[in-house]
PDB file with SEQRES, HELIX, SHEET and CRYST1 records, atoms N, CA, C and O in Angstrom:
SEQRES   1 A   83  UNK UNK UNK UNK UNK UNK UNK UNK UNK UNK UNK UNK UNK          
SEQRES   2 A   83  UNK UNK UNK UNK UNK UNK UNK UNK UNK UNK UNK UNK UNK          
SEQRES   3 A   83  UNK UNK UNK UNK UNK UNK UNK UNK UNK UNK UNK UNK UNK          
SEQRES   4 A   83  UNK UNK UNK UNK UNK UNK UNK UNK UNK UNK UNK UNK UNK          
SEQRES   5 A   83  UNK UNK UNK UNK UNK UNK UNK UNK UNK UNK UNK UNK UNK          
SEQRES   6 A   83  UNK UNK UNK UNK UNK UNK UNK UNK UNK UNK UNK UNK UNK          
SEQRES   7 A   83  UNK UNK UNK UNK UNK                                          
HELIX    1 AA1 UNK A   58  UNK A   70  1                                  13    
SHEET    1 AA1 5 UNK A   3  UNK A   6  0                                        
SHEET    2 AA1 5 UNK A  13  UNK A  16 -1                                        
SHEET    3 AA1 5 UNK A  25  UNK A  32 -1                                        
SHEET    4 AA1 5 UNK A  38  UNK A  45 -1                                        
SHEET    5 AA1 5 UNK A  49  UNK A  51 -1                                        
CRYST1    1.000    1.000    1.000  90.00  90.00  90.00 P 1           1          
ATOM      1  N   UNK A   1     109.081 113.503  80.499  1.00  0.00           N  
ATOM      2  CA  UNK A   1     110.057 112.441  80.437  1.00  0.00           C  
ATOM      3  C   UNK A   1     110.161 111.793  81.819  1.00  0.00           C  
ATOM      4  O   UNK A   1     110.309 112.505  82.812  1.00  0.00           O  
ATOM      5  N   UNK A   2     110.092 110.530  81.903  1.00  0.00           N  
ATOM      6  CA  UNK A   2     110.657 109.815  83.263  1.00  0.00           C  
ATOM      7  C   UNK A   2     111.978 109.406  83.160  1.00  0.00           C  
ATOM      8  O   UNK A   2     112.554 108.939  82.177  1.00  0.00           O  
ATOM      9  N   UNK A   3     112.424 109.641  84.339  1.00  0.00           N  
ATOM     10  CA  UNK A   3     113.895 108.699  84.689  1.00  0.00           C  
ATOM     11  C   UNK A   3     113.742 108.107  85.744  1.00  0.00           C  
ATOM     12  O   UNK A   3     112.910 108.397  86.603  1.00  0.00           O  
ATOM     13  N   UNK A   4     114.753 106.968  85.795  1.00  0.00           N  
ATOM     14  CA  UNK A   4     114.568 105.916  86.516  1.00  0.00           C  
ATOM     15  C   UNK A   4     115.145 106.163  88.081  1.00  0.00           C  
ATOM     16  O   UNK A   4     116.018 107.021  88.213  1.00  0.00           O  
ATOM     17  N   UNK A   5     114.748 105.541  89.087  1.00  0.00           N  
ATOM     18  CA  UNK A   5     115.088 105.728  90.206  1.00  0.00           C  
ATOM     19  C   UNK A   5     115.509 104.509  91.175  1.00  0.00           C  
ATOM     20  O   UNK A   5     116.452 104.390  91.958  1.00  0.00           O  
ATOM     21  N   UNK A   6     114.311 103.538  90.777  1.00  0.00           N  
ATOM     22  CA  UNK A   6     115.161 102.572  91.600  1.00  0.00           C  
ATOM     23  C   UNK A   6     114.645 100.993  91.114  1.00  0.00           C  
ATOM     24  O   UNK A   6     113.432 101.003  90.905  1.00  0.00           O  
ATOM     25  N   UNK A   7     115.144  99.926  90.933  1.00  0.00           N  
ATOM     26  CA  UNK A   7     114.141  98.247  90.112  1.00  0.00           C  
ATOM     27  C   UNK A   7     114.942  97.796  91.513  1.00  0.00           C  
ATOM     28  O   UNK A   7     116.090  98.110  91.827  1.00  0.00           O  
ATOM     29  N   UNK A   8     114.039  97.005  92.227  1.00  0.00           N  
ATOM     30  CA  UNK A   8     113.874  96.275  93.558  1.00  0.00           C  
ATOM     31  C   UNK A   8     114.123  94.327  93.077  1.00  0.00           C  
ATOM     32  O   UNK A   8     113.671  94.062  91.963  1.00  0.00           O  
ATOM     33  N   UNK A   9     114.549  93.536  93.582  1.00  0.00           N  
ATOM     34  CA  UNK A   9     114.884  92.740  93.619  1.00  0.00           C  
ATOM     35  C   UNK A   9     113.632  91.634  92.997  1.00  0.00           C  
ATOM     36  O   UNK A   9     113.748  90.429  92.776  1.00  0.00           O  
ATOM     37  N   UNK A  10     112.821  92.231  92.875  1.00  0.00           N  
ATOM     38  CA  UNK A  10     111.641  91.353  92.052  1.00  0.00           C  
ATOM     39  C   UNK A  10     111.277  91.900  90.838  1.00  0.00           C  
ATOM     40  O   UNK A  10     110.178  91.781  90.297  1.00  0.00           O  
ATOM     41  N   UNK A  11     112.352  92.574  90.380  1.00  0.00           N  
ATOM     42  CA  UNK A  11     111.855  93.627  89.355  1.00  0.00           C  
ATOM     43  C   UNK A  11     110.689  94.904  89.174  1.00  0.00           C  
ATOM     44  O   UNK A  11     110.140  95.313  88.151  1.00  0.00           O  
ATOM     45  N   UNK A  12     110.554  95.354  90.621  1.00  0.00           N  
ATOM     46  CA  UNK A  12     109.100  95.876  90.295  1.00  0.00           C  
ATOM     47  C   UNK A  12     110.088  97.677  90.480  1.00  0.00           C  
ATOM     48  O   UNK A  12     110.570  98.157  91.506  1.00  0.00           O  
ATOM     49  N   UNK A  13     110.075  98.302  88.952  1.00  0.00           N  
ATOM     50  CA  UNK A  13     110.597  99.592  88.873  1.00  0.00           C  
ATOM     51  C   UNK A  13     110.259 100.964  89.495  1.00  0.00           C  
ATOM     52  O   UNK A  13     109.035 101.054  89.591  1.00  0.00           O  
ATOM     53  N   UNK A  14     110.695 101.727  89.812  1.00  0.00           N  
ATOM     54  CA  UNK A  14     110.148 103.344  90.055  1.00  0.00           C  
ATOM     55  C   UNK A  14     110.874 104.319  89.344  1.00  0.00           C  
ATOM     56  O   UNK A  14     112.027 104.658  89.610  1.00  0.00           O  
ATOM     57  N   UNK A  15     110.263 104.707  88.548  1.00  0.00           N  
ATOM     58  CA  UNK A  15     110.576 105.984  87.764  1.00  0.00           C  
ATOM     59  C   UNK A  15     109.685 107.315  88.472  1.00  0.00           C  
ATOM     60  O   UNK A  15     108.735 107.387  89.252  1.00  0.00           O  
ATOM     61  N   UNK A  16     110.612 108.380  87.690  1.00  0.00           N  
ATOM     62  CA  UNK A  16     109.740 109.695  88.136  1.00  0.00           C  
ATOM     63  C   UNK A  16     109.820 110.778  86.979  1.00  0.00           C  
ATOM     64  O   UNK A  16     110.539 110.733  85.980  1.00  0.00           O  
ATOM     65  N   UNK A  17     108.916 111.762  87.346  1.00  0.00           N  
ATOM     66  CA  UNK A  17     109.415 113.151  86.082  1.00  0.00           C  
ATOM     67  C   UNK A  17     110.068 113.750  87.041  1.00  0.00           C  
ATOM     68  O   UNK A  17     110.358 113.452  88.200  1.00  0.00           O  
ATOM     69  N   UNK A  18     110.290 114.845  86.204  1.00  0.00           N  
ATOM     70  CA  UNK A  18     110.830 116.156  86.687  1.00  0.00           C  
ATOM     71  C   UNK A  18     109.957 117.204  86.820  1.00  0.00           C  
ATOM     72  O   UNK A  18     108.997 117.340  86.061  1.00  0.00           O  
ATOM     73  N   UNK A  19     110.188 117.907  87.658  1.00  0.00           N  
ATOM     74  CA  UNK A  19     108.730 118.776  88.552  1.00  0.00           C  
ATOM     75  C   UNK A  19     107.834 118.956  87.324  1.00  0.00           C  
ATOM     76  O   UNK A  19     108.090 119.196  86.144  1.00  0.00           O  
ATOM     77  N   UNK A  20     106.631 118.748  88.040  1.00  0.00           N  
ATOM     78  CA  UNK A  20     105.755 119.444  86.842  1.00  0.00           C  
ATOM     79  C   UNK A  20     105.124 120.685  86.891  1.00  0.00           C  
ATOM     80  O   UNK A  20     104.970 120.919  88.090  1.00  0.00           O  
ATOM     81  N   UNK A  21     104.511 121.944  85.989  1.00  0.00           N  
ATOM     82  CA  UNK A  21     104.099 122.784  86.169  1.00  0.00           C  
ATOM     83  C   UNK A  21     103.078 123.241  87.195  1.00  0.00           C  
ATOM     84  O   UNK A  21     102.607 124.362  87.384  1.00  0.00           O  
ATOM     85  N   UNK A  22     102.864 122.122  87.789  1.00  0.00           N  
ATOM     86  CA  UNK A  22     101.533 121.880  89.064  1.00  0.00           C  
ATOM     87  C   UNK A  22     103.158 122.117  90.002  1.00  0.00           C  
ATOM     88  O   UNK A  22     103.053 123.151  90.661  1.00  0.00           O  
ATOM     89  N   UNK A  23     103.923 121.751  90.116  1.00  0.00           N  
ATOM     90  CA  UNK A  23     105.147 121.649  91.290  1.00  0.00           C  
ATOM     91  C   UNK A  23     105.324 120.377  92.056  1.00  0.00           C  
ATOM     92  O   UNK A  23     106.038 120.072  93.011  1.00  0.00           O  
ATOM     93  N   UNK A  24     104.523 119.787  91.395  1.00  0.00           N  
ATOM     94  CA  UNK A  24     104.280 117.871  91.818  1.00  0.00           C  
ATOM     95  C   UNK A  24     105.482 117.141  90.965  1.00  0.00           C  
ATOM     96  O   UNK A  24     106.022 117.616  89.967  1.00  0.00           O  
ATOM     97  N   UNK A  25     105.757 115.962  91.543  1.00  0.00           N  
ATOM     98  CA  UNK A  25     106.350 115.107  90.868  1.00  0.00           C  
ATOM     99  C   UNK A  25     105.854 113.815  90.557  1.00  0.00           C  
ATOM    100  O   UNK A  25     105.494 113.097  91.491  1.00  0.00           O  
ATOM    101  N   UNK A  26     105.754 113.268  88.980  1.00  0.00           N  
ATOM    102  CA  UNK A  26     105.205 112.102  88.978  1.00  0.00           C  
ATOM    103  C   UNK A  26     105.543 111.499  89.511  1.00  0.00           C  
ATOM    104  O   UNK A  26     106.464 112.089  90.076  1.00  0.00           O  
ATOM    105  N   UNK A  27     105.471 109.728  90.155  1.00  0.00           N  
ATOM    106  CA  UNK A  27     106.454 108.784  90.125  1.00  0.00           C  
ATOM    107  C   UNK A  27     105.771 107.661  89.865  1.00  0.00           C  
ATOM    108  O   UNK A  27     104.770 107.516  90.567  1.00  0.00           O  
ATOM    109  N   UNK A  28     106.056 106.578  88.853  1.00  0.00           N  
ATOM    110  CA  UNK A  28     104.910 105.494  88.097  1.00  0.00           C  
ATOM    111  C   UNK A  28     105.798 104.357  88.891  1.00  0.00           C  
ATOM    112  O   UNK A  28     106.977 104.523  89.204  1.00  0.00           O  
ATOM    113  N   UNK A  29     105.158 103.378  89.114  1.00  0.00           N  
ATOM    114  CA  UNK A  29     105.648 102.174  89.993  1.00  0.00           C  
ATOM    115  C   UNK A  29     105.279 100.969  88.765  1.00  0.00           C  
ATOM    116  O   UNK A  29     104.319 101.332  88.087  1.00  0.00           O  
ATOM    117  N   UNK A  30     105.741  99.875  88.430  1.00  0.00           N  
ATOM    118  CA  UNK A  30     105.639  99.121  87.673  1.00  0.00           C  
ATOM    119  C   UNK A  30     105.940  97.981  87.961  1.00  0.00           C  
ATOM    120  O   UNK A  30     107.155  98.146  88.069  1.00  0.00           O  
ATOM    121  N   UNK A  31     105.743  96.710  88.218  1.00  0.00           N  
ATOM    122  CA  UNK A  31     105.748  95.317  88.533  1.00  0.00           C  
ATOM    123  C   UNK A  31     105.573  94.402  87.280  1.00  0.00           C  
ATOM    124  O   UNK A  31     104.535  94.660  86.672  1.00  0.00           O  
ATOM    125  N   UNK A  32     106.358  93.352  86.714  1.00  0.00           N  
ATOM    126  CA  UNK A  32     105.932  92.519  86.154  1.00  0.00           C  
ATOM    127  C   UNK A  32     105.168  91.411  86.298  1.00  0.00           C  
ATOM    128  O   UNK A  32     105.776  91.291  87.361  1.00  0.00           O  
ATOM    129  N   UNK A  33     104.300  90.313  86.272  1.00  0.00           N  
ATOM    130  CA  UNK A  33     103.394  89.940  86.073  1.00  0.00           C  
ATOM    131  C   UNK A  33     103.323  88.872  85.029  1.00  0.00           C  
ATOM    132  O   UNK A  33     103.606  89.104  83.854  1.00  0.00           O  
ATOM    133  N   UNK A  34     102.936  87.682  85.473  1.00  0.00           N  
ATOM    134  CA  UNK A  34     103.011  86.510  84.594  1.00  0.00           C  
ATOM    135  C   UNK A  34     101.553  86.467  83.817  1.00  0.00           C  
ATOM    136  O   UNK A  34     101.321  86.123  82.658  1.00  0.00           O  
ATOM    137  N   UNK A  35     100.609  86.951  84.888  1.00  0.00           N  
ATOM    138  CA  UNK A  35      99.210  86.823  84.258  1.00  0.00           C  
ATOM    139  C   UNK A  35      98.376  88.070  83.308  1.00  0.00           C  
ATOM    140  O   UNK A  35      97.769  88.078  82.237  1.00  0.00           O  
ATOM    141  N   UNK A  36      98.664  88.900  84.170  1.00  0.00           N  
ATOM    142  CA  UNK A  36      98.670  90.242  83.654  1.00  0.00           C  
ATOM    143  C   UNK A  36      99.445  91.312  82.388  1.00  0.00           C  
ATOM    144  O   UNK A  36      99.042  92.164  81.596  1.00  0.00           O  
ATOM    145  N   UNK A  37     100.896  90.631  82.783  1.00  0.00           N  
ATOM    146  CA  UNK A  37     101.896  91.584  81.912  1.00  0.00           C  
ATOM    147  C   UNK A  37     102.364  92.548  82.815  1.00  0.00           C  
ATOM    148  O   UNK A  37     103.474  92.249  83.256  1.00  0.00           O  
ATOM    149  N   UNK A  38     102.036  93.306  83.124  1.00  0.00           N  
ATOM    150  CA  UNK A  38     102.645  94.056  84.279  1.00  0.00           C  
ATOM    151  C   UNK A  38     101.839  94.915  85.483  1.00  0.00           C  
ATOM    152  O   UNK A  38     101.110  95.681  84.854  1.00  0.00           O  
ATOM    153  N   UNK A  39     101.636  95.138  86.885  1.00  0.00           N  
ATOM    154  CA  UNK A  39     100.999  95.744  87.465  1.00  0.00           C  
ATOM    155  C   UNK A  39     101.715  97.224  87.578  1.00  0.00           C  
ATOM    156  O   UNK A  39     102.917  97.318  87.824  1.00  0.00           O  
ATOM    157  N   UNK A  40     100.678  98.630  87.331  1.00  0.00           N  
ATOM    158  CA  UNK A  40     101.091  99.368  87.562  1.00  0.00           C  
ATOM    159  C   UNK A  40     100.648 100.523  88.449  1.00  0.00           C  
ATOM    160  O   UNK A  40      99.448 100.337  88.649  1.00  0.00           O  
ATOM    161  N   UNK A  41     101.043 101.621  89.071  1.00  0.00           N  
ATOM    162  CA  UNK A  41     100.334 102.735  89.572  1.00  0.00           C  
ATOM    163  C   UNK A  41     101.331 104.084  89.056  1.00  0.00           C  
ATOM    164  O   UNK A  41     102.478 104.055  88.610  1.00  0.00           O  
ATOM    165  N   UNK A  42     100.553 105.086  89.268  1.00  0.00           N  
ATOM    166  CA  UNK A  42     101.005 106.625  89.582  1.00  0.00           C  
ATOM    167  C   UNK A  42     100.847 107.131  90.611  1.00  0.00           C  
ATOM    168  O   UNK A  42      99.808 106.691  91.102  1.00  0.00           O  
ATOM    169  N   UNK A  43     101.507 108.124  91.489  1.00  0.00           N  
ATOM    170  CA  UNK A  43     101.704 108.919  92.505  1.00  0.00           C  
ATOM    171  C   UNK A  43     101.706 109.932  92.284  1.00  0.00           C  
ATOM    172  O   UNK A  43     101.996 110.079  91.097  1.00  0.00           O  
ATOM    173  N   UNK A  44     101.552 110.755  92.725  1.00  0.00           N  
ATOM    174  CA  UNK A  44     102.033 112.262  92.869  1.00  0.00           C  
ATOM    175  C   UNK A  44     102.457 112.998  93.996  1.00  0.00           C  
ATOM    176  O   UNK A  44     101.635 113.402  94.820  1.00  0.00           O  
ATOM    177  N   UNK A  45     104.177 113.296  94.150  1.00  0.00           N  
ATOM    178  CA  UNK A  45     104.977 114.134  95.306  1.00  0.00           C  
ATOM    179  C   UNK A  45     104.423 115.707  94.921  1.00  0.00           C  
ATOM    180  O   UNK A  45     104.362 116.182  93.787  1.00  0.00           O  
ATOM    181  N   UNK A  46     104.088 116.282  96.034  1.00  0.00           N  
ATOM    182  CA  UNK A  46     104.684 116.284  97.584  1.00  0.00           C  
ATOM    183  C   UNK A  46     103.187 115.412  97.730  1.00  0.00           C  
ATOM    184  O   UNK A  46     103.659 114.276  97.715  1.00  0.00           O  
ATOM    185  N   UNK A  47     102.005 115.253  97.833  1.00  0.00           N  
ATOM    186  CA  UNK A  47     100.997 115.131  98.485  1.00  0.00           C  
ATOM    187  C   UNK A  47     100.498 113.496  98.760  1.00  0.00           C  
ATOM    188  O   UNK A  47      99.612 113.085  99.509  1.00  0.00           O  
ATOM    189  N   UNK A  48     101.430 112.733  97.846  1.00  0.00           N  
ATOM    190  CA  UNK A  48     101.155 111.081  97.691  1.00  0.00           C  
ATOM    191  C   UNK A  48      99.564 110.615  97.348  1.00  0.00           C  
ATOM    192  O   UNK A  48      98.883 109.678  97.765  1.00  0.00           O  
ATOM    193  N   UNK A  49      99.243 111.915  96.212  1.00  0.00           N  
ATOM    194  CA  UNK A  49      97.764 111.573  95.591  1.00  0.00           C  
ATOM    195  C   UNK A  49      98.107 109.848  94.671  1.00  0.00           C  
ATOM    196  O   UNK A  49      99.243 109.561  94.295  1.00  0.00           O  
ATOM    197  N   UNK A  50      97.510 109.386  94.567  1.00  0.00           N  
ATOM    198  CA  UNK A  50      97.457 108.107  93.806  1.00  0.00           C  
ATOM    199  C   UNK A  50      96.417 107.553  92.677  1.00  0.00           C  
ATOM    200  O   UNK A  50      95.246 107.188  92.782  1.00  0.00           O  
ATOM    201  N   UNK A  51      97.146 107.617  91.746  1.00  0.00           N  
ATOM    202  CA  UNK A  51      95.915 107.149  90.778  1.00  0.00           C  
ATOM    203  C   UNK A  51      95.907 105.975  89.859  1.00  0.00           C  
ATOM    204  O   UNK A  51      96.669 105.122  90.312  1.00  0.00           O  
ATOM    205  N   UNK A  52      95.435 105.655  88.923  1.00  0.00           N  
ATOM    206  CA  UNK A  52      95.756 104.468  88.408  1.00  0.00           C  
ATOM    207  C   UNK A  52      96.185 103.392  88.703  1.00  0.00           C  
ATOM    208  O   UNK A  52      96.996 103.005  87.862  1.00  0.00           O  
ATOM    209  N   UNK A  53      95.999 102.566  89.672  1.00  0.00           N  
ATOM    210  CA  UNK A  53      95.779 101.511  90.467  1.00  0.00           C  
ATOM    211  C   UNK A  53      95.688 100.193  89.424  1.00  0.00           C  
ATOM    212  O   UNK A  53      94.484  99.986  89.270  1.00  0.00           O  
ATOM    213  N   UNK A  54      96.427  99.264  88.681  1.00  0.00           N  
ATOM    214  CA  UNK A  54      96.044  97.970  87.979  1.00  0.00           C  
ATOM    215  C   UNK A  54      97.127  96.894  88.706  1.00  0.00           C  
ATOM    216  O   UNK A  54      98.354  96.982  88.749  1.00  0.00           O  
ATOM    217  N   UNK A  55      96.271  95.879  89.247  1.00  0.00           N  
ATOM    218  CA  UNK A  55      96.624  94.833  89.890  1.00  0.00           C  
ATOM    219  C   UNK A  55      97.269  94.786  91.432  1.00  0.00           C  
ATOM    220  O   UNK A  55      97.500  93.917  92.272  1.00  0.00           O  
ATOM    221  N   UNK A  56      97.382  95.846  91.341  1.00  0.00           N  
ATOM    222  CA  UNK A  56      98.318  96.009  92.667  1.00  0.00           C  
ATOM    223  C   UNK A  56      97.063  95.618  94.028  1.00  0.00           C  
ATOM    224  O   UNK A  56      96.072  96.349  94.008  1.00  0.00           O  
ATOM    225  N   UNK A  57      97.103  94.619  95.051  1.00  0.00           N  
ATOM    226  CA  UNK A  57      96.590  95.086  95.910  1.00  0.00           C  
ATOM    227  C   UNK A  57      96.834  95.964  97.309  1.00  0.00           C  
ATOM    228  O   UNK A  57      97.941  96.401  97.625  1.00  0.00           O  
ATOM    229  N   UNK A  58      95.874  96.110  97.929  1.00  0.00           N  
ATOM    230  CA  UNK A  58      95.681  97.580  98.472  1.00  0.00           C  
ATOM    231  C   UNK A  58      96.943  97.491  99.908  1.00  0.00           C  
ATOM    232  O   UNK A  58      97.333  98.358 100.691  1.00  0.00           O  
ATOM    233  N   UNK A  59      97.237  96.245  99.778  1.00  0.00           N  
ATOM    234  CA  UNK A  59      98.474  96.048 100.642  1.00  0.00           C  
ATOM    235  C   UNK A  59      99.531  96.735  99.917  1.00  0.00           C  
ATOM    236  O   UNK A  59     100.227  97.425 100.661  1.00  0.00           O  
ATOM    237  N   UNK A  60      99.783  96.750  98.982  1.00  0.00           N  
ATOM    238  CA  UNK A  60     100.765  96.569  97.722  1.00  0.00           C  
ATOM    239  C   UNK A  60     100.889  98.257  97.827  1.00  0.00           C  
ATOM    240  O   UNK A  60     101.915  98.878  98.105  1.00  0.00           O  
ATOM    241  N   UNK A  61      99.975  98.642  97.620  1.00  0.00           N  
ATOM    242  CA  UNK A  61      99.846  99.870  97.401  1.00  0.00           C  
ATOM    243  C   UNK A  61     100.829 100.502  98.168  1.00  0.00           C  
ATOM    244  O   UNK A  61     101.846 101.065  97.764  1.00  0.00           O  
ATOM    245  N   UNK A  62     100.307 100.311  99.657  1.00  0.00           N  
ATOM    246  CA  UNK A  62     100.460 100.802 100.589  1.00  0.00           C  
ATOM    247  C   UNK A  62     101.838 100.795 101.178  1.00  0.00           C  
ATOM    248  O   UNK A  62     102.424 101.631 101.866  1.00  0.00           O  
ATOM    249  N   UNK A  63     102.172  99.686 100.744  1.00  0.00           N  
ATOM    250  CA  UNK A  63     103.878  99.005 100.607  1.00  0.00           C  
ATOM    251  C   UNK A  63     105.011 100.218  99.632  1.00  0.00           C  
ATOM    252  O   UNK A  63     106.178 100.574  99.794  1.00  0.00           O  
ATOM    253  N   UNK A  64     104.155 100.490  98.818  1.00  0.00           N  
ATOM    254  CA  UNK A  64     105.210 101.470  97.346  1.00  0.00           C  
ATOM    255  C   UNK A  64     104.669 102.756  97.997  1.00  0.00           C  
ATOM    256  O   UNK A  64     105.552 103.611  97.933  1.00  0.00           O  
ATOM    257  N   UNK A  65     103.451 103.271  98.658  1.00  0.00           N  
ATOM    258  CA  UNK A  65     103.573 104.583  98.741  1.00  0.00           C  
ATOM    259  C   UNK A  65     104.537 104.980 100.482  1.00  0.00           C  
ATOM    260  O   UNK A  65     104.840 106.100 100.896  1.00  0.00           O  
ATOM    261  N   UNK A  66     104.814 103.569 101.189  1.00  0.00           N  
ATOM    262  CA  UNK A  66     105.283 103.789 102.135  1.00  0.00           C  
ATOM    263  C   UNK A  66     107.008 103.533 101.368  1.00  0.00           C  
ATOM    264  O   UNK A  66     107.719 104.435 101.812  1.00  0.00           O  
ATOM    265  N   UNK A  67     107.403 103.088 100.902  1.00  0.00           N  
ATOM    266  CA  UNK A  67     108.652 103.316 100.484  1.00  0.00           C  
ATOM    267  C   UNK A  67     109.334 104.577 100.126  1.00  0.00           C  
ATOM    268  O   UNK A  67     110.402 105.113 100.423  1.00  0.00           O  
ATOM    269  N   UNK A  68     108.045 104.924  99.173  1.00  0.00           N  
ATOM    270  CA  UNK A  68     108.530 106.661  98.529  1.00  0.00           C  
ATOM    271  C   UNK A  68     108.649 107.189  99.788  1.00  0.00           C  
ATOM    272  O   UNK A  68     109.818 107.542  99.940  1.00  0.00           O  
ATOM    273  N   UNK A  69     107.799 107.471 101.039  1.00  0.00           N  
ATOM    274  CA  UNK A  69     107.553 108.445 102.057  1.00  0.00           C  
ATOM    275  C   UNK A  69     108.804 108.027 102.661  1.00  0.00           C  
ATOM    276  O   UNK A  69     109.518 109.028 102.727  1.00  0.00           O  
ATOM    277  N   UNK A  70     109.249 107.268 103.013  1.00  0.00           N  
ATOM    278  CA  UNK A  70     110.512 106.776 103.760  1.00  0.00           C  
ATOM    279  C   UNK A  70     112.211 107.397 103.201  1.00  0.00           C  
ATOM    280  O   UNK A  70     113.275 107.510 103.810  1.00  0.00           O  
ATOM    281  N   UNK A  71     111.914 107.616 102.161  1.00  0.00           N  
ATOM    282  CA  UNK A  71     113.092 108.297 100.814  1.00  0.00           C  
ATOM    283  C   UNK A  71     113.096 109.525 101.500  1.00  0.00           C  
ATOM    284  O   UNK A  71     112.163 110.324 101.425  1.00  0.00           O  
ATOM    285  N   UNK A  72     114.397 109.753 102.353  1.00  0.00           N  
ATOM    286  CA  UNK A  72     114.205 111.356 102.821  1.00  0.00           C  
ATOM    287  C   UNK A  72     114.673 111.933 101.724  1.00  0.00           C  
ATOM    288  O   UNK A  72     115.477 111.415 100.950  1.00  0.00           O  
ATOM    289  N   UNK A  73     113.932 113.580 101.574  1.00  0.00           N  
ATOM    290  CA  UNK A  73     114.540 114.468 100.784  1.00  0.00           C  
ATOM    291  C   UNK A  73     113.813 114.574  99.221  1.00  0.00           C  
ATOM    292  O   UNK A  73     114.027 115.429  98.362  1.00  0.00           O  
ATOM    293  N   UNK A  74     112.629 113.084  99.150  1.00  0.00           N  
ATOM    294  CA  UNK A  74     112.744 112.984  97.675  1.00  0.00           C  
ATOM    295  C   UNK A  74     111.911 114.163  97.211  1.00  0.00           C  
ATOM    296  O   UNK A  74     112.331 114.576  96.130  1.00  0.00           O  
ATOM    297  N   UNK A  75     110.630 114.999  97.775  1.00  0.00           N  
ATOM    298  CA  UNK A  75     110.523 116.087  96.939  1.00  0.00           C  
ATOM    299  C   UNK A  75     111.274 117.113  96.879  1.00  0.00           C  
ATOM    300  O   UNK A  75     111.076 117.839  95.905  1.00  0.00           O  
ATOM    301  N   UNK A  76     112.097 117.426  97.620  1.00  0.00           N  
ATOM    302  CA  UNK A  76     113.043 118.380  97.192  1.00  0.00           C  
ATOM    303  C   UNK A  76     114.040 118.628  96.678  1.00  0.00           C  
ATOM    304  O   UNK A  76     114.640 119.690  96.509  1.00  0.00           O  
ATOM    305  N   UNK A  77     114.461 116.542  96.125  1.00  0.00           N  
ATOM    306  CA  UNK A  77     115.602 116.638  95.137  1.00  0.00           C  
ATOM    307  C   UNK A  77     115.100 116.797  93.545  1.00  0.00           C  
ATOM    308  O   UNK A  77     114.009 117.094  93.059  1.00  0.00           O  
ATOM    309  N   UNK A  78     116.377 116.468  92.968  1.00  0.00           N  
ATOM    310  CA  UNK A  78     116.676 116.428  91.683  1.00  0.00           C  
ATOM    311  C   UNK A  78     116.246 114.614  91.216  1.00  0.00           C  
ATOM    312  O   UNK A  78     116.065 114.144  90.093  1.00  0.00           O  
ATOM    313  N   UNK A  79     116.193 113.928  92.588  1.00  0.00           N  
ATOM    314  CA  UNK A  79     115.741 112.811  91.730  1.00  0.00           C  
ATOM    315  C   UNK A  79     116.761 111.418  90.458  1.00  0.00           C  
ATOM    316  O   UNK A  79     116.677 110.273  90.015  1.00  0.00           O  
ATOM    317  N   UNK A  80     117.497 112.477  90.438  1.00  0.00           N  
ATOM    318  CA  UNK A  80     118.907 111.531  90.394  1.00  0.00           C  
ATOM    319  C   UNK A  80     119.896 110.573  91.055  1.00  0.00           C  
ATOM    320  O   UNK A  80     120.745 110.980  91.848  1.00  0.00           O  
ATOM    321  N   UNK A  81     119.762 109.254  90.700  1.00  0.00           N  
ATOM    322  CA  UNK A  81     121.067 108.482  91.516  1.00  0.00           C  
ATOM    323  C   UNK A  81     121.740 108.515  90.226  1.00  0.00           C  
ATOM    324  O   UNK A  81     121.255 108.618  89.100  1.00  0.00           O  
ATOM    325  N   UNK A  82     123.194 108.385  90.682  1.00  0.00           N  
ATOM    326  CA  UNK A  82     124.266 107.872  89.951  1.00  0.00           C  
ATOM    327  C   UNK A  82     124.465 106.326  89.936  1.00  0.00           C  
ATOM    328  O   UNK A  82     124.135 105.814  91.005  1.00  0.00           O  
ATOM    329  N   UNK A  83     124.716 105.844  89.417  1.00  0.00           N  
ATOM    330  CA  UNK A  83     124.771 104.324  89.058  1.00  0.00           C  
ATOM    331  C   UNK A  83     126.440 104.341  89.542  1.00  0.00           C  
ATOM    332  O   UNK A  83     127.111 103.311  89.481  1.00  0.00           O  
TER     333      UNK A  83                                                      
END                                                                             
């Protein structure tokens, strides 16, 4: 299951799971997209492996995996905000 974590002012979302049996945490990044439909990637906490890469460029990338890294605390939380 993902829950949501944070939609940024251009709409582009971050969701995450909850630990997985590896001890990783997903987190899928999602952007909407006029031409495409939506650009997306996957991550994986603690190690910021990256996979699935569509549309995003490599600036882009680099932009969402430096955001997550900047989030103190996020592999060792629960991953919950309160609204």
């Amino acid at each position: 299951m993902m829950y949501p974590f944070l939609t940024s002012d251009d709409d582009t979302e971050i969701t995450h799971s909850e630990f997985l049996p590896t001890g990783n945490v997903k987190i899928y990044i999602e952007k909407p997209d006029e031409t495409d439909g939506f650009h997306h990637m996957t991550l994986f906490l603690p190690d910021y492996h990256i996979e699935e890469v569509y549309g995003f460029q490599k600036a882009e990338v680099k932009k969402y995996r430096d955001i997550i890294s900047k989030i103190k605390g996020l592999e060792n939380s629960e991953f919950r905000i309160s609204n």
